[in-house]
RODO-2510 file (C-alpha; in nm, 4 decimals, decimal comma):
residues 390
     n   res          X          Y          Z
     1     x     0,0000     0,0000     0,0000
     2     x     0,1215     0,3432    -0,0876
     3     x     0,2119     0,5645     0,2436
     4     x    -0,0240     0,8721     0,2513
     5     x     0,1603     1,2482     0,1100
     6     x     0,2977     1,3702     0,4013
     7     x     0,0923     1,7932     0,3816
     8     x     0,3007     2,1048     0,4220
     9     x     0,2756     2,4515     0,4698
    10     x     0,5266     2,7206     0,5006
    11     x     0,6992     2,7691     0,8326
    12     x     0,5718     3,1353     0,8778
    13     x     0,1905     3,0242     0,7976
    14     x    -0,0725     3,2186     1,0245
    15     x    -0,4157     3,1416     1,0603
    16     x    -0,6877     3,3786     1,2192
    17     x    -0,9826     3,2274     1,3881
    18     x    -1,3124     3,4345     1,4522
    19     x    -1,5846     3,2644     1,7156
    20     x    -1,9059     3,3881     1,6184
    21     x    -2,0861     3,2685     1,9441
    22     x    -2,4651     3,2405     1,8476
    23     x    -2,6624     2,9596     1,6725
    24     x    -3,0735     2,9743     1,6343
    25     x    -3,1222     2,7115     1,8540
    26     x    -2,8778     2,5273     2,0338
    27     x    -2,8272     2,1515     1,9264
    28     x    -2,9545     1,8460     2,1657
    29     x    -2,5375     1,7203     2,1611
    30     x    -2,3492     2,0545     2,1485
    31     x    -2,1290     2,1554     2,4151
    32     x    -1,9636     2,4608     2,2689
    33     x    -1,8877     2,8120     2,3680
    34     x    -2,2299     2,8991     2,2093
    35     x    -2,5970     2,9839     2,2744
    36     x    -2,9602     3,0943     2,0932
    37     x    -2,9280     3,4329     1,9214
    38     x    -3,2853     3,4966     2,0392
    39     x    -3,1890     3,5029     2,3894
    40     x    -3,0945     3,8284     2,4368
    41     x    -3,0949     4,0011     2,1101
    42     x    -2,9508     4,3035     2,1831
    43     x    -2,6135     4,0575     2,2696
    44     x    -2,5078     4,0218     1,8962
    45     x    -2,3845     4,3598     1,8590
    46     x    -2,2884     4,4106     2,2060
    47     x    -2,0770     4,0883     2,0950
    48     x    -1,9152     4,2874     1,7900
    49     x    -1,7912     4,6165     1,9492
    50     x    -1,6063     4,4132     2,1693
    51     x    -1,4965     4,2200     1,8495
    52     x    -1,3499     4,5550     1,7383
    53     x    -1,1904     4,6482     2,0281
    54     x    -1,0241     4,3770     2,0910
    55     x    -0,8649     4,3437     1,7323
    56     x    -0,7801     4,7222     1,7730
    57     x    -0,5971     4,6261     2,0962
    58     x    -0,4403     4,3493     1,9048
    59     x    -0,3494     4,4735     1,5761
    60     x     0,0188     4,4516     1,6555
    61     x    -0,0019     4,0958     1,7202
    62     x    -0,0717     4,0029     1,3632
    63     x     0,3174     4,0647     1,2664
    64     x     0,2446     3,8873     0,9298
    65     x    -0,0100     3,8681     0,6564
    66     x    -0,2344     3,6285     0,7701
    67     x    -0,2494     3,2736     0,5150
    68     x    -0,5782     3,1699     0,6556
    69     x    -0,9156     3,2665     0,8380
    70     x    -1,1542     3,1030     0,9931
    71     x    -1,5256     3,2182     1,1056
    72     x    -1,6590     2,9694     1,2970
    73     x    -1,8913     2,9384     1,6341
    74     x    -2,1744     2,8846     1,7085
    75     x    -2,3343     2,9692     1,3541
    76     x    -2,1710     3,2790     1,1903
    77     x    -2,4308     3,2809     1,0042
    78     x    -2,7489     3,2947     1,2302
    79     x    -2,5826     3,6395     1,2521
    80     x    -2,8232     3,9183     1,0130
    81     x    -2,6278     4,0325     0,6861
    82     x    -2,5572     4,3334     0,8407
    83     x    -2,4022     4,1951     1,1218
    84     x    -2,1852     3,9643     0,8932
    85     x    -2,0614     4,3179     0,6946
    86     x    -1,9858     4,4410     0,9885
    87     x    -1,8121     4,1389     1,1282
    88     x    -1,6017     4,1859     0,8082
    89     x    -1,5088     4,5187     0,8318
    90     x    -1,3454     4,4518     1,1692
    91     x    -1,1488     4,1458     1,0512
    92     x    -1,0239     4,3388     0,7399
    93     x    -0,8570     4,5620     0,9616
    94     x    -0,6141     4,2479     1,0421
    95     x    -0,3845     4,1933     0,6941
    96     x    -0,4149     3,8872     0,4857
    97     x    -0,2349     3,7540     0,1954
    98     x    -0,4123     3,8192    -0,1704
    99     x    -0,4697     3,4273    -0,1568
   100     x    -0,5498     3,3592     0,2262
   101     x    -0,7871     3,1110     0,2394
   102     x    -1,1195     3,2059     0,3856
   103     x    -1,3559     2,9903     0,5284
   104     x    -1,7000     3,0182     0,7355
   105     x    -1,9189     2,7771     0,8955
   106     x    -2,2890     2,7802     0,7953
   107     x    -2,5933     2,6393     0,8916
   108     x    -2,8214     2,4963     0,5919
   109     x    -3,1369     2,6743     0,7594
   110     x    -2,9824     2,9964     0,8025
   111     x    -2,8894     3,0680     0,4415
   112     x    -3,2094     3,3247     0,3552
   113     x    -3,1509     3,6352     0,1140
   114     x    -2,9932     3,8621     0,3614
   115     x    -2,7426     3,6587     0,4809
   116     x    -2,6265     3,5492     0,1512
   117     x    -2,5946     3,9168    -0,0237
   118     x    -2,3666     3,9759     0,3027
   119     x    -2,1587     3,6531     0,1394
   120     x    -2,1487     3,7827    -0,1628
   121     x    -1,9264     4,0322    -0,0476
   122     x    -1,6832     3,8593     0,1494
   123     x    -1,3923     3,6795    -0,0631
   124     x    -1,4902     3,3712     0,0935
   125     x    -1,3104     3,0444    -0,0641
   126     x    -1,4614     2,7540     0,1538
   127     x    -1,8025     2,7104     0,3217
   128     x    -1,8470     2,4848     0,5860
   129     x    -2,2108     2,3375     0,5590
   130     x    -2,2832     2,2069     0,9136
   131     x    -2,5065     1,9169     0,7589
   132     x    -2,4478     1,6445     0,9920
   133     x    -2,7472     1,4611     0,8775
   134     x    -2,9349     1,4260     0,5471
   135     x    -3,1886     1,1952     0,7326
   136     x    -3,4583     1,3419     0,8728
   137     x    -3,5501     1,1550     1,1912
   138     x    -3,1738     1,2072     1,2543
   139     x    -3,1990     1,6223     1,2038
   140     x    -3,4786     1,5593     1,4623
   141     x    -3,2735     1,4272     1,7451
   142     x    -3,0047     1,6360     1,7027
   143     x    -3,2312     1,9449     1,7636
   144     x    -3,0989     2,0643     1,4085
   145     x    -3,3509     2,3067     1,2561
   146     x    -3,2919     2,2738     0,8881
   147     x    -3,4441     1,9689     0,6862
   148     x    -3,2116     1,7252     0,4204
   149     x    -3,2920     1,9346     0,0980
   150     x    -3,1749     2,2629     0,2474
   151     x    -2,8324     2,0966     0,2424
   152     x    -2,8329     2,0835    -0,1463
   153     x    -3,0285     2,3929    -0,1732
   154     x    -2,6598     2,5339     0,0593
   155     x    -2,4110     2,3479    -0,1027
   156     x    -2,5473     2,5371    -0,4540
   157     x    -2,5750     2,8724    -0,2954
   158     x    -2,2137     2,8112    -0,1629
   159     x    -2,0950     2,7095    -0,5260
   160     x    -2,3102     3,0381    -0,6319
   161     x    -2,0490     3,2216    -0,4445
   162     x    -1,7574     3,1082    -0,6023
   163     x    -1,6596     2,9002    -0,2886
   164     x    -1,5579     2,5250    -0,2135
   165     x    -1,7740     2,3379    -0,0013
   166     x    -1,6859     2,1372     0,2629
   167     x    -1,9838     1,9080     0,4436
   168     x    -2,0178     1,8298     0,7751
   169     x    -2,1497     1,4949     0,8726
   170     x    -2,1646     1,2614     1,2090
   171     x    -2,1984     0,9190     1,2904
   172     x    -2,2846     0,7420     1,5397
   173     x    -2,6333     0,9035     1,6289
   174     x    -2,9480     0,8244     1,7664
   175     x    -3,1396     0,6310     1,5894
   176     x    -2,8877     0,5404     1,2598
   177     x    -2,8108     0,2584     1,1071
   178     x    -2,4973     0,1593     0,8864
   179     x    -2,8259     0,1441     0,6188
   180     x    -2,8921     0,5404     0,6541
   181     x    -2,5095     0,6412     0,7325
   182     x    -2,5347     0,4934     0,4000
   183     x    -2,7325     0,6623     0,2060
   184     x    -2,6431     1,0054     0,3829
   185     x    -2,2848     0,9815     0,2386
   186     x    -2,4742     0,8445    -0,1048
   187     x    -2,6424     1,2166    -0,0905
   188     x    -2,3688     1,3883     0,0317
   189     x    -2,1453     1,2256    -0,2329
   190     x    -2,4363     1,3700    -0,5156
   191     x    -2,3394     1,7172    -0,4004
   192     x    -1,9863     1,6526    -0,5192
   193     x    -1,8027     1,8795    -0,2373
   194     x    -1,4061     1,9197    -0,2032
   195     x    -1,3803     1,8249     0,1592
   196     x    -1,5592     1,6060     0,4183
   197     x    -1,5688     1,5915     0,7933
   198     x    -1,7083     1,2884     0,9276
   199     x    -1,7128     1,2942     1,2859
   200     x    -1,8504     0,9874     1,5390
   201     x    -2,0805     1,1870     1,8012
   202     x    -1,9824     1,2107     2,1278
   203     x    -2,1750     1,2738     2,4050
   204     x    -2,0750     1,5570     2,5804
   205     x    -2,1611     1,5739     2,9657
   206     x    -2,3933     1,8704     3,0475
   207     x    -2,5946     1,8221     2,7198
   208     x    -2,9661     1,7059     2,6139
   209     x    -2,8626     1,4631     2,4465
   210     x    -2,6146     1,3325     2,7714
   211     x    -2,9710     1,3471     3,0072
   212     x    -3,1726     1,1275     2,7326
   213     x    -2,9013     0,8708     2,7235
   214     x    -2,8792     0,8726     3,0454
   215     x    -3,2168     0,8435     3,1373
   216     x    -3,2553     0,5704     2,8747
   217     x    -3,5033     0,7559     2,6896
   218     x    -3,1901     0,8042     2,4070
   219     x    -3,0619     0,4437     2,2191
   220     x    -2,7415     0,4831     2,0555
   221     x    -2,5382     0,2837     1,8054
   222     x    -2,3872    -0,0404     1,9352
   223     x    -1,9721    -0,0406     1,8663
   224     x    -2,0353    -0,2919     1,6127
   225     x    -2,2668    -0,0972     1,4013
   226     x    -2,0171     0,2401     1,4477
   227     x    -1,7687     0,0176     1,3194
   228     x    -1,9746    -0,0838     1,0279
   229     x    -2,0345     0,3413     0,9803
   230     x    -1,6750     0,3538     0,9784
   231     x    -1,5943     0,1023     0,7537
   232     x    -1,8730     0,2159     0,5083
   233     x    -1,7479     0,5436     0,4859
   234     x    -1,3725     0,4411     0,4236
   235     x    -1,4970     0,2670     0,1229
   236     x    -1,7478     0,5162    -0,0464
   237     x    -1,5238     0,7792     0,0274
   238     x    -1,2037     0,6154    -0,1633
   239     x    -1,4630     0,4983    -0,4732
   240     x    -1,5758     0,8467    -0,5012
   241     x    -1,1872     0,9869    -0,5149
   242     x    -1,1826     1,1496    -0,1688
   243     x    -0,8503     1,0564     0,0789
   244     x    -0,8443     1,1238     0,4555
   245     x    -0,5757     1,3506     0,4713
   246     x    -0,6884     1,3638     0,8659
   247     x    -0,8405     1,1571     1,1463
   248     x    -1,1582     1,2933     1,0570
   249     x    -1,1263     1,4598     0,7623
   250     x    -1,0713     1,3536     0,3617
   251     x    -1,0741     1,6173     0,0239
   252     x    -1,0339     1,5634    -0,2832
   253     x    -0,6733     1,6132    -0,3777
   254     x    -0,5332     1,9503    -0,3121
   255     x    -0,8498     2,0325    -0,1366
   256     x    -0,7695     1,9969     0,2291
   257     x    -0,8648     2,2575     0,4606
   258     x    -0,5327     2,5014     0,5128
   259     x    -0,6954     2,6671     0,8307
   260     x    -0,7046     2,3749     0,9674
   261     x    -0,4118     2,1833     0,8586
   262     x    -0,1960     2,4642     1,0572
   263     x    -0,3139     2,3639     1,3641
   264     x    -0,2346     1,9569     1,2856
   265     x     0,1129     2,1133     1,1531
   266     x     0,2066     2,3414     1,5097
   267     x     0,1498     2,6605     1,2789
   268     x     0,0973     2,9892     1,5162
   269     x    -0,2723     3,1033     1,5328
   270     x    -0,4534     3,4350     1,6468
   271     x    -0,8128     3,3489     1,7815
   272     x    -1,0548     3,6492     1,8512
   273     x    -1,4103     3,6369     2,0354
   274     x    -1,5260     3,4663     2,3236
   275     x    -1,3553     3,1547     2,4237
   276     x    -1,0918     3,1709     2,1325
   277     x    -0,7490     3,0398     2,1619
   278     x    -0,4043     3,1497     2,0178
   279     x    -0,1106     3,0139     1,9795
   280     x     0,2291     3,1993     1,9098
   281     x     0,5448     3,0108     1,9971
   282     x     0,4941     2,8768     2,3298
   283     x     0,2703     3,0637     2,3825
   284     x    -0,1123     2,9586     2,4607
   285     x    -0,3989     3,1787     2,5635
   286     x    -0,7690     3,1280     2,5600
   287     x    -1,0576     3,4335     2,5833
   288     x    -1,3339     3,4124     2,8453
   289     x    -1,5706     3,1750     2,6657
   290     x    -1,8832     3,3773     2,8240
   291     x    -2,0382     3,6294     2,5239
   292     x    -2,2228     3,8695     2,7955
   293     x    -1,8719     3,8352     2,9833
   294     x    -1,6525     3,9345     2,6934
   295     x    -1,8753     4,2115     2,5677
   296     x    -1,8814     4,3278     2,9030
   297     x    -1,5281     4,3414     3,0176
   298     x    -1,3902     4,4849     2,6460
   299     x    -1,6557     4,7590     2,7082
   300     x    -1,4930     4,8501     3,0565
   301     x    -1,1423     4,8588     2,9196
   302     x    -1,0673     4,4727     3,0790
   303     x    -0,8642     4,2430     2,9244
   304     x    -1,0821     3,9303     2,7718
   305     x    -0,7977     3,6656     2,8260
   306     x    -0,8829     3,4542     3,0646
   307     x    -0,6154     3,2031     3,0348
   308     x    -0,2708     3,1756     2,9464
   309     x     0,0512     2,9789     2,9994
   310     x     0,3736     2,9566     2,8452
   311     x     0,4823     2,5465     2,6902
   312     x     0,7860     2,3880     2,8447
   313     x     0,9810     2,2296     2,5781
   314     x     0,8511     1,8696     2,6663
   315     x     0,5397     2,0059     2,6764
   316     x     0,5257     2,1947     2,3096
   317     x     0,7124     1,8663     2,1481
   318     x     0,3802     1,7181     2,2989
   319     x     0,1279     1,8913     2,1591
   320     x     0,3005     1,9165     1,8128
   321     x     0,3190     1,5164     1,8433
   322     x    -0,0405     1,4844     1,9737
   323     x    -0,1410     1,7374     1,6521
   324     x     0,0588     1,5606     1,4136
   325     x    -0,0057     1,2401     1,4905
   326     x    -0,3733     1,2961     1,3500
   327     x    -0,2848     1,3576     0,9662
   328     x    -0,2940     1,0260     0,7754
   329     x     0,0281     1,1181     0,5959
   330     x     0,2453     1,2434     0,9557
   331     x     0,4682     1,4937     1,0066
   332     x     0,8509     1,5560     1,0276
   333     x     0,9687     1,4289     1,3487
   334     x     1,3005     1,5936     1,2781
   335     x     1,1825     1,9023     1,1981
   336     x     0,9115     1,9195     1,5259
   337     x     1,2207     1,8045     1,7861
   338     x     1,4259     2,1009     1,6326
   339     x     1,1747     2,3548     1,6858
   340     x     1,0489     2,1897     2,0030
   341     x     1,4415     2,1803     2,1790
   342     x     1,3391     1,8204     2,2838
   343     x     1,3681     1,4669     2,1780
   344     x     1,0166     1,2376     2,1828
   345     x     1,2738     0,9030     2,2616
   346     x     1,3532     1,0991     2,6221
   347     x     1,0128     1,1966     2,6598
   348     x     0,8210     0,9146     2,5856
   349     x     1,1026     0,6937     2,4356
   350     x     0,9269     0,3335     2,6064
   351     x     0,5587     0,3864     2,4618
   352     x     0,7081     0,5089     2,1008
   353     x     0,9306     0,1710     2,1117
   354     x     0,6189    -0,0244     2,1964
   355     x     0,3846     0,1325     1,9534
   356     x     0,6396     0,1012     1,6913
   357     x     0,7388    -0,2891     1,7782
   358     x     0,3220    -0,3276     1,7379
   359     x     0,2547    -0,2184     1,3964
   360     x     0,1017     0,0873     1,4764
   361     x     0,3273     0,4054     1,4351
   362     x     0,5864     0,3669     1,1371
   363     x     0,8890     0,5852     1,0603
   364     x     0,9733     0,6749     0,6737
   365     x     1,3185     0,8617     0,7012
   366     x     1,2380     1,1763     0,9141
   367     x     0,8253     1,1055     0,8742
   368     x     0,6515     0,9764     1,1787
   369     x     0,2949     0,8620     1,1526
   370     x     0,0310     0,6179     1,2491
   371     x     0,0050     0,3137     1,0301
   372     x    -0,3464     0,1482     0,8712
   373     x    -0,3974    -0,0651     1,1924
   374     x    -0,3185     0,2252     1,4298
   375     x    -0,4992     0,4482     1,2713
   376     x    -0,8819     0,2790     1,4860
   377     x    -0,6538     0,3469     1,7713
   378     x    -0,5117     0,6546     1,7234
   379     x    -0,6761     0,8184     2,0526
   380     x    -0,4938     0,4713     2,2681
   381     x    -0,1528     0,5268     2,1058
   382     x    -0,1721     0,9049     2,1841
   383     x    -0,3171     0,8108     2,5740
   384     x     0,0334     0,5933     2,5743
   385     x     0,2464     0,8265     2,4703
   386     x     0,1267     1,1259     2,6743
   387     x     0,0832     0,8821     3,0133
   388     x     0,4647     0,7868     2,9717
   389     x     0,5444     1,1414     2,9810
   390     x     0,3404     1,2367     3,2523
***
């Protein structure tokens, strides 16, 4: 079998991430830094004027044209078009490469007349249609609010902009069976998009959907049949001439996301909004991930961080590890140690040698990455590796 490309991107790639923290209706499984727009309305552009102060305050930060951006939430768009220009004008204060690669998250049922003339006059590249689902008994017990045609009826309006599409799509869920994981990818597959993300739910403590399953009033797939999912999409995916390039993830070729790919690859990272994390060097900070709190506290003159820390070396070679280990074709070892100022064989030299000896990380000169079997047990080989060097 031919090893996977090993992806790049130049050492001095930044990426800018923008959390839009509203949706329409929060989802049964979702445990992000998000909540209903309706709420409080007034909240949304409370929510951008501290948006523009705090990329006023931080306009020095961005030492470099940024390569990438990345509006995501919540659902940027449940914002109103005139919200969304005027999200815009504050991130076009930051500076950006002619080709930086823009992407935003969408929600299928959001997509109305307004909202996409504000599109229009972004130079967005990639939309991310938050799909999940083009079953509708599925849509149902997610708490989505958009139906299974109003993903084509996105994925064309996307495509009307000029932009890629990327769909998002989950497994695992109540109620599905390898038969209609099946013929959601069929569908999916119709809409000919660059890039997938297929992502097994997980049930997130705090949530709905955690109470129901609790409760027992929520059945889930067995392993067997999220195996089967698995295994279903592996094959579809490869007929139709898609590749994981990720854990999760798989594009047609030279389609990959490049937002995201910096993370994977350790490249540094600005994040704005409420509970949005950056990464320069070593580094790491993380906003207050409360809206009311963030709009608040930028409006008083308070600083929005709300946690920071700086990486010991051991630490940073780590996380780069952990992040690389998750793209099918790897990452340079050599390269990672260098920039790192530590060696993984004195970190966690035992649980490398083991997963090595067991078929399930391989080396290809400076290359490290997870083999085919180690792949299904990625998340164990990374538990290994970080519990030696604890």
């Amino acid at each position: 079998m031919t090893a996977p490309d090993r992806l790049t991107l130049p050492d001095d790639h930044l990426g800018l991430y923008l959390h839009v923290p509203f949706c329409v209706r929060k989802c049964a499984y979702c445990d992000f830094a998000s909540g209903p727009l309706g709420a409080d309305p007034a909240l949304a552009d409370r929510y951008l004027d501290a948006l523009e102060v705090e990329i006023a305050r931080r306009r020095a930060e961005v030492t470099r044209p940024a390569r990438s951006i990345y509006l995501g939430g919540g659902t940027p768009t449940a914002l109103s078009g005139a919200q969304l220009r005027r999200l815009w004008r504050a991130i076009e204060a930051l500076p950006r490469q002619a080709n930086a690669e823009v992407s935003i998250e969408a929600n299928p049922g959001t997509l109305n007349a307004d909202v996409m003339d504000a599109l229009a006059a972004m130079p967005l590249t990639r939309v991310s249609v938050g799909a999940q689902s083009l079953h509708a008994a599925e849509l149902v017990a997610l708490g989505r609010i958009h139906a299974p045609e109003e993903v084509a009826a996105a994925a064309a309006a996307a495509r009307g902009l000029g932009a890629q599409v990327s769909l998002d799509l989950m497994y695992g869920l109540p109620g599905q069976t390898p038969a209609t994981w099946a013929a959601t990818l069929r569908d999916a597959l119709a809409l000919m998009p660059e890039h997938l993300s297929l992502y097994a739910l997980i049930v997130e403590e705090g949530t709905p959907l955690a109470a129901g399953v609790a409760a027992g009033d929520v059945a889930l797939p067995g392993e067997e049949d999220e195996a089967a999912m698995e295994a279903i999409a592996a094959a579809r995916l490869a007929e139709a001439g898609y590749a994981y390039y990720e854990v999760s993830n798989a594009a047609r070729p030279g389609r990959h996301c490049r937002h995201n790919l910096g993370y994977w690859l350790g490249r540094e990272y600005l994040g704005f909004g409420p509970s949005a994390v950056s990464a320069v060097g070593t580094l790491r900070w993380r906003n207050t991930p409360d809206a009311a709190g963030y709009a608040r506290r930028a409006a008083r003159g308070q600083p929005v961080v709300c946690y920071s820390e700086r990486l010991r070396a051991r630490d940073h070679l780590l996380e780069r590890v952990m992040l690389g280990l998750r793209l099918r074709g790897g990452f340079s070892l050599a390269d990672t140690e260098r920039a790192c100022g530590a060696r993984l064989a004195d970190v966690a030299g035992a649980a490398l040698a083991r997963a090595e000896a067991a078929g399930l990380l391989e080396r290809d000169g400076e290359t490290l990455r997870l083999t085919p079997a180690g792949f299904p047990l990625a998340n164990l080989v990374m538990a290994r590796l970080m519990a030696e060097a604890a």
